[in-house]
N, C-alpha and C positions, 0 to 999 in steps of 0.2 A: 646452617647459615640463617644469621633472622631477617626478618622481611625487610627492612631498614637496607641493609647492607647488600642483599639479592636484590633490591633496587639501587641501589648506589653503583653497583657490579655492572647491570647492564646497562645503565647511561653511559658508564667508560667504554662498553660495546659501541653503543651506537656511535659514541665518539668518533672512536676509531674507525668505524665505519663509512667514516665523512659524514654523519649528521650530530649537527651542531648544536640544532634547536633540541632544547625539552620541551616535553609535552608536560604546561604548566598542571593540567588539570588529575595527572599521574601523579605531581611531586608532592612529598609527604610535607604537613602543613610546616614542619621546623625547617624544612628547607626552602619553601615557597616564603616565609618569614625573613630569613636570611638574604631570599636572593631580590626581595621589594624593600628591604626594609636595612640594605649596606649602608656603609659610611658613605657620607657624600664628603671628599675631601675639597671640593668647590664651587659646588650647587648652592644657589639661595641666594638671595639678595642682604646685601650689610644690614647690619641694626636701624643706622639712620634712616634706608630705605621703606623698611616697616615700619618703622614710629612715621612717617608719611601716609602709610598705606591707612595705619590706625588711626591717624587723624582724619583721613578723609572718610574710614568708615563710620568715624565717632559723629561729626564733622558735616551733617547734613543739613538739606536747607531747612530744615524742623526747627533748627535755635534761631529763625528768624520770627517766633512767634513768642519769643523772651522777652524783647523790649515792654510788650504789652503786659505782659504777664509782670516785669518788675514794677511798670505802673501801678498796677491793682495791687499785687501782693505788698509791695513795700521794697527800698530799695536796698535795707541793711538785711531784713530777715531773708531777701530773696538772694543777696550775693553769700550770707553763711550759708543756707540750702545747699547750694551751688558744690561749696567747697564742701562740705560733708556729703552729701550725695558722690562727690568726686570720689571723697576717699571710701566710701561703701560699693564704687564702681571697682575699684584698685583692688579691694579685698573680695570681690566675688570674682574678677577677672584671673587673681591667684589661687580661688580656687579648683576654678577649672583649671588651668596648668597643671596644678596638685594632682587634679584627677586624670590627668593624661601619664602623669609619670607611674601613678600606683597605679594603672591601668596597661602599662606597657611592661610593670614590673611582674604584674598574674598572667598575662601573655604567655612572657617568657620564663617563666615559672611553671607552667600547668606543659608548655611543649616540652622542658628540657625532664618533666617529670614522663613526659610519654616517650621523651628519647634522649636520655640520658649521654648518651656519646656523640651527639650531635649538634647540643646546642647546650656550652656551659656558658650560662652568662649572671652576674651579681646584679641582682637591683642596683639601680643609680638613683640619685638626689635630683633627675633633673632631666627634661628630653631628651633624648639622644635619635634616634635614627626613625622614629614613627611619631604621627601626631595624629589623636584619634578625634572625630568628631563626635558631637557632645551626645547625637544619637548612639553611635554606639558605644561610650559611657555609660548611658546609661541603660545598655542592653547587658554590660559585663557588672555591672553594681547594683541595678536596682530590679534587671529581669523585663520582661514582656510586656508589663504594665506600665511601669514606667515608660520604657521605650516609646510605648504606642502613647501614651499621655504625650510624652515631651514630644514628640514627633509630630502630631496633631497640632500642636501649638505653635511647634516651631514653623512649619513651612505655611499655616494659617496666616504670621504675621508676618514671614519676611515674602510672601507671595501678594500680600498685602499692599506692604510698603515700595512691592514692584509696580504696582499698579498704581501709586502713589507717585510714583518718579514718574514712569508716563506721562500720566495727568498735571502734573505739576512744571514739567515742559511745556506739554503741548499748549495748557493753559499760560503760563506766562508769558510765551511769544506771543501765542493767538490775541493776547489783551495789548501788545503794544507792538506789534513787528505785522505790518501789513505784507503780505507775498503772494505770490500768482495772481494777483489782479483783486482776490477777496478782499472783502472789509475786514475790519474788527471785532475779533468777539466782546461781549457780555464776558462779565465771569459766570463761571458755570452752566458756559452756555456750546453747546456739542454743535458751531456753527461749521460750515465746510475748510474756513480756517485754521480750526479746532483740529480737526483729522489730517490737514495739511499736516500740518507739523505733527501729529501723532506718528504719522505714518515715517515723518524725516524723522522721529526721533527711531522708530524700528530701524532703518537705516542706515542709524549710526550705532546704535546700542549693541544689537545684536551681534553684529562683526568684532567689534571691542569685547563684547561676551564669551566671545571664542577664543580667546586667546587666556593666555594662561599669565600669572602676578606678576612674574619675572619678564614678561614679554609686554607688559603693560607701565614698566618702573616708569620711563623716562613720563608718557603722560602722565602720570600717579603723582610724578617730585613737583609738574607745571601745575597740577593741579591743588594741590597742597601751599605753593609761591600764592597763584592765585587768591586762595581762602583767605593768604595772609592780608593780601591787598585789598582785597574787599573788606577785612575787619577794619584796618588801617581807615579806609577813607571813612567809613561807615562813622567812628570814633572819632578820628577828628571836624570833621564835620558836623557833626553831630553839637559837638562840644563849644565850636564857632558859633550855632547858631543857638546852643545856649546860652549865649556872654551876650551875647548880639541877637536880639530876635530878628528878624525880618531880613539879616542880610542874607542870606543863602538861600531860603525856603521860603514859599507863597503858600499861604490857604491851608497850613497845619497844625500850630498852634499859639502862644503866644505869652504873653507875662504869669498872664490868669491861668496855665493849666492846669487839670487834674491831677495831684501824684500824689501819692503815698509811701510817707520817707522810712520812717521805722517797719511798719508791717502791722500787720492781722490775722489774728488766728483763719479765720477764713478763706483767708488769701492760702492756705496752704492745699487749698481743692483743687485747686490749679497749681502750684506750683511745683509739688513732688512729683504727680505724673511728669510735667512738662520737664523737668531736669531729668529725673529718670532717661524719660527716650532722647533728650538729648547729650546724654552718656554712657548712652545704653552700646557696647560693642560686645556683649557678651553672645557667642555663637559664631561670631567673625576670631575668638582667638585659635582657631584650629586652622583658619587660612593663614594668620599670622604665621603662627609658628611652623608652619609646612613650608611657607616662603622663604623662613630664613634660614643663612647660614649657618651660624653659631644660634643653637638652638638655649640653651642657656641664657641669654640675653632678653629672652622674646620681654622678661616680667621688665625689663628696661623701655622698648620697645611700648609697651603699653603703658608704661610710665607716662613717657613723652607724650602720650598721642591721648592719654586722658586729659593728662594737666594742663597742657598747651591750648587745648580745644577752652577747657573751663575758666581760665583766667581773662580768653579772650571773650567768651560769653560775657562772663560781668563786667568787663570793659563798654562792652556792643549795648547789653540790656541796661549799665547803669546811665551811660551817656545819650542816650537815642529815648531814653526816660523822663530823663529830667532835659529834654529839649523840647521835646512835645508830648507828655505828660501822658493823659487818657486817649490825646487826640493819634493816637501810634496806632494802624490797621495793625489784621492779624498777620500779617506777612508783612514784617517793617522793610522791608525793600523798597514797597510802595513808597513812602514818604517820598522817596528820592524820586519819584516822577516829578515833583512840585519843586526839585532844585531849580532854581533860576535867579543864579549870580551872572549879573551883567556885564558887558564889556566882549571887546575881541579881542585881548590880550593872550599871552600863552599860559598865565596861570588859569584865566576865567575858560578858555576852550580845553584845556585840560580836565578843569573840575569838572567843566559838564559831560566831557568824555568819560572819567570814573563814575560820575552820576547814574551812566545809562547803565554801564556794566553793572553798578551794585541792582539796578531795575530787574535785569536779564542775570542775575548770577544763579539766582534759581535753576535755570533751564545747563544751565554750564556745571552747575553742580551736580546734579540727578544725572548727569552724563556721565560723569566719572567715579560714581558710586553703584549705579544698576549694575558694572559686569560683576563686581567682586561680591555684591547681593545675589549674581546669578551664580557663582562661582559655588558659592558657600551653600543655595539650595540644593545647586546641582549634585555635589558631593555630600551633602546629607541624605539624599533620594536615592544615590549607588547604596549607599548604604547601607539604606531604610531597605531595598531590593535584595540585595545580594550577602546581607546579612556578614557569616563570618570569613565566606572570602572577598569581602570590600580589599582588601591591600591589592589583590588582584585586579580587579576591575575598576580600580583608581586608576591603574595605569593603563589603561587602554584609552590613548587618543581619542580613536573613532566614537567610543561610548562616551565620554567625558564632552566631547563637542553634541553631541546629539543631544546626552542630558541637559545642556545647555540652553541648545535651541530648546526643546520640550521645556523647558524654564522658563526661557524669555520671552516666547514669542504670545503666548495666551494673555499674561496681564496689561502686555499692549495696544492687544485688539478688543480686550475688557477695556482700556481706559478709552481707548477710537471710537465703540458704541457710546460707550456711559460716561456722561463727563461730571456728573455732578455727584463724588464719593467724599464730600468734606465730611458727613456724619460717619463713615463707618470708618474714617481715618482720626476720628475720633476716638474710637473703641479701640484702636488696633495697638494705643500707647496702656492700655491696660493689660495687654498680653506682655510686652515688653516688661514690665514689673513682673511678669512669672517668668519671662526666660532671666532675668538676671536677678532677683533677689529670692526665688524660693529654690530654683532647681540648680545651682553653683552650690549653695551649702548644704543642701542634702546628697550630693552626688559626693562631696568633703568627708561627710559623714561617714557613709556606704563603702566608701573606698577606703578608707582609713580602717576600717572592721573587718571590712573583707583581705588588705592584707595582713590584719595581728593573723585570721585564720590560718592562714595561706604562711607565713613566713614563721610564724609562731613568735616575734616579737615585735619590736617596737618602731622599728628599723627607718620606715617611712609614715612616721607619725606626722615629721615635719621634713621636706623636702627644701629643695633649691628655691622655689617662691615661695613658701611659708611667709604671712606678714604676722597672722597670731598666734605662731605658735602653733602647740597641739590644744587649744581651747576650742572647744565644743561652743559656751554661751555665744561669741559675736556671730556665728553663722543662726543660730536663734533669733539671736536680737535682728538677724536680718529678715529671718524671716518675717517675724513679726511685724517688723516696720513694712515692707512689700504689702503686706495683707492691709495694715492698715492705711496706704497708700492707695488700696485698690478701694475700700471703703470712703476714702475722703473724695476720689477724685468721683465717686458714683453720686454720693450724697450732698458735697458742696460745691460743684461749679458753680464757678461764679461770675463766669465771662460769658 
């Protein structure tokens, strides 16, 4: 009897036995694969729900530092940027898909070669029952080095960007929302107001962090509605009181502004980083596609929640541009402190109602993007830890909540002592240029070679999200532009 089956034998003992449970850490890995890795015939949330989820990962308050940036750069060169940087987000975002599929296809390839009678299954064109995160991608394509490279990088910058959300609440209440009796902060200024709301944002954040995508839709779709409305007033307004100087807005700009309508070479030192990280969701599509239902859709899914984001950027950054020119802070929110249309009518106390929220959407927004930031480091950290039985230790609750907290709760109490991180959230948009434009098409690469090895042909050259094909050049050409991206934005800022 071979070893396979003399264990297969005495589970139907114990069965019968009356015990029920397997001792996961006994079953042989094709069966521990099977038994984490079933059909889910009604788990996951619809497509629409994830092109939400993806807008709001995409979808940060980071593209509130566009308008300025289409100022300087110029407003035609900065809305093509826009749109081709969109479509270079869309083709590394299928790459990694790609590498989820040819990575789940050596999986199940390398077990059914160790147990033939247990697990016959054909590569598929397309997710089906596992979604692997991009560490271990590339732990199965590129080896040890890689892993520990991308892994370094990865939770560098989105532990980063945790501490970014902190700071960027706690800061924009503390600058305009007086509570417990304290004054108002300074910006950048770590006053006890400041930690006030540090501390209320731990308090909302972390509880939200614990909970899992599917348990988070209904805030996820209000919070997505929201994005919409804030774009909305942001754009029309904007646009009123470009026709119209002085009737909306006090003390911001005025006939004479600053702008720059075609572009400049120069301007693109600031402009590539800043579109980059504000399209950058590459790292968040393993939570995507773990979420959804119909896993074949996901390249849909990130369709929506690319384009949708991008079209309303150049909306926001061309109209909030050309109303107040250079005179645009680095967080155009701000402007809207300065609304003051007059009257007590219900149109004028409505505007100044949207007024304040676009003020405070900052703090609304970093609220409902830290859990799924927490979510996505924390399952890269199981991992990064538990190496090849991650399928295992995903599904354990208790760990998945714990990894959570160990995620959440340190970049909070970083941003509670230290309030003043605008320089090194500076830096942290050049790490975003290597998670999405070097390590998506070399992982395309790796995985595409390893399985001609492995299959012996050609089979998964091009998958269910393929956009180019089996070409090798546009993951180059991406590279290169990333690299040269990281070069402009070190050597010509220009804000």
């Amino acid at each position: 009897m071979s070893t396979i089956q003399k264990a297969s034998s005495e589970r139907v003992g114990l069965r019968s036995a009356g015990y029920s449970r397997i001792d996961v850490r006994a079953t042989p890995a094709d069966q521990r694969y099977a038994r984490y890795h079933a059909a889910r015939a009604k788990e996951g949330l619809p497509t629409w729900v994830c092109a939400c989820l993806t807008i709001n990962c995409c979808m940060g308050s980071g593209f509130l530092a566009l308008p300025r940036i289409f100022s300087l750069a110029g407003l035609v060169l900065s809305s093509v940027v826009m749109v081709v940087m969109c479509g270079a987000m869309q083709l590394t975002t299928s790459w990694e898909t790609e590498a989820m599929v040819r990575a789940e296809a050596v999986v199940v390839r390398q077990l059914e070669r160790a147990a033939p009678t247990r697990l016959v299954v054909g590569p598929r064109s397309a997710i089906s029952n596992r979604s692997f995160e991009v560490t271990e991608l590339c732990s199965i394509f590129g080896g040890a080095r890689l892993h520990g490279l991308y892994s370094a990088i990865f939770l560098c910058y989105l532990l980063s960007t945790s501490w970014a959300y902190a700071f960027v609440f706690a800061e924009s209440l503390s600058t305009a929302v007086p509570l417990f009796g304290y004054d108002l902060c300074a910006p950048d200024d770590a006053c006890p107001l400041y930690r006030a709301y540090a501390v209320v944002f731990l308090c909302l954040a972390v509880p939200l962090s614990l909970l899992e995508p599917n348990e988070q839709a209904t805030f996820q779709i209000m919070m997505t509605c929201f994005r919409f409305v804030v774009a909305l007033v942001m754009t029309l307004t904007a646009l009123v009181e470009a026709k119209s100087p002085g009737l909306l807005f006090r003390d911001v700009g005025g006939d004479d502004v600053g702008l720059e309508f075609l572009g400049k070479p120069r301007g693109l030192g600031i402009l590539l980083p800043a579109a980059i990280f504000a399209l950058n969701i590459n790292g968040n599509v393993p939570l995507i596609a773990k979420s959804m239902r119909d896993r074949e859709n996901v390249d849909i899914a990130i369709c929506f929640g690319l384009w949708i984001p991008c079209v309303m950027y150049i909306f926001i950054g061309t109209s909030v541009a050309v109303a107040f020119g250079d005179a645009v802070p680095r967080s155009a929110n701000i402007v809207w402190e300065n609304f003051a249309m007059s009257g007590d009518g219900l149109v004028a106390q409505t505007l100044r109602f949207f007024a304040t929220v676009v003020v405070l959407f900052p703090a609304a927004d970093v609220l409902s993007v830290f859990p799924l930031n927490t979510t996505v480091v924390a399952n890269n950290l199981i991992a990064i830890v538990y190496g090849a039985k991650v399928d295992k230790f995903q599904h354990n609750t208790t760990l998945r909540r714990v990894s959570r907290l160990v995620v959440a709760v340190p970049p909070i109490i970083g941003a509670c002592l230290w309030s003043n991180f605008t320089r090194i959230i500076d830096y942290t948009g050049v790490l975003a240029i290597f998670i999405s434009c070097v390590f998506p098409p070399a992982l395309s690469i790796l995985g595409r070679r390893l399985c001609m090895n492995e299959f012996g042909d050609a089979r998964l050259n091009v998958t269910r999200y393929s956009i180019d094909g089996d070409r090798t050049w546009p993951k180059l050409l991406i590279v290169a532009a990333g690299i040269t991206t990281v070069v402009l934005a070190l050597s010509l800022d220009d804000d």
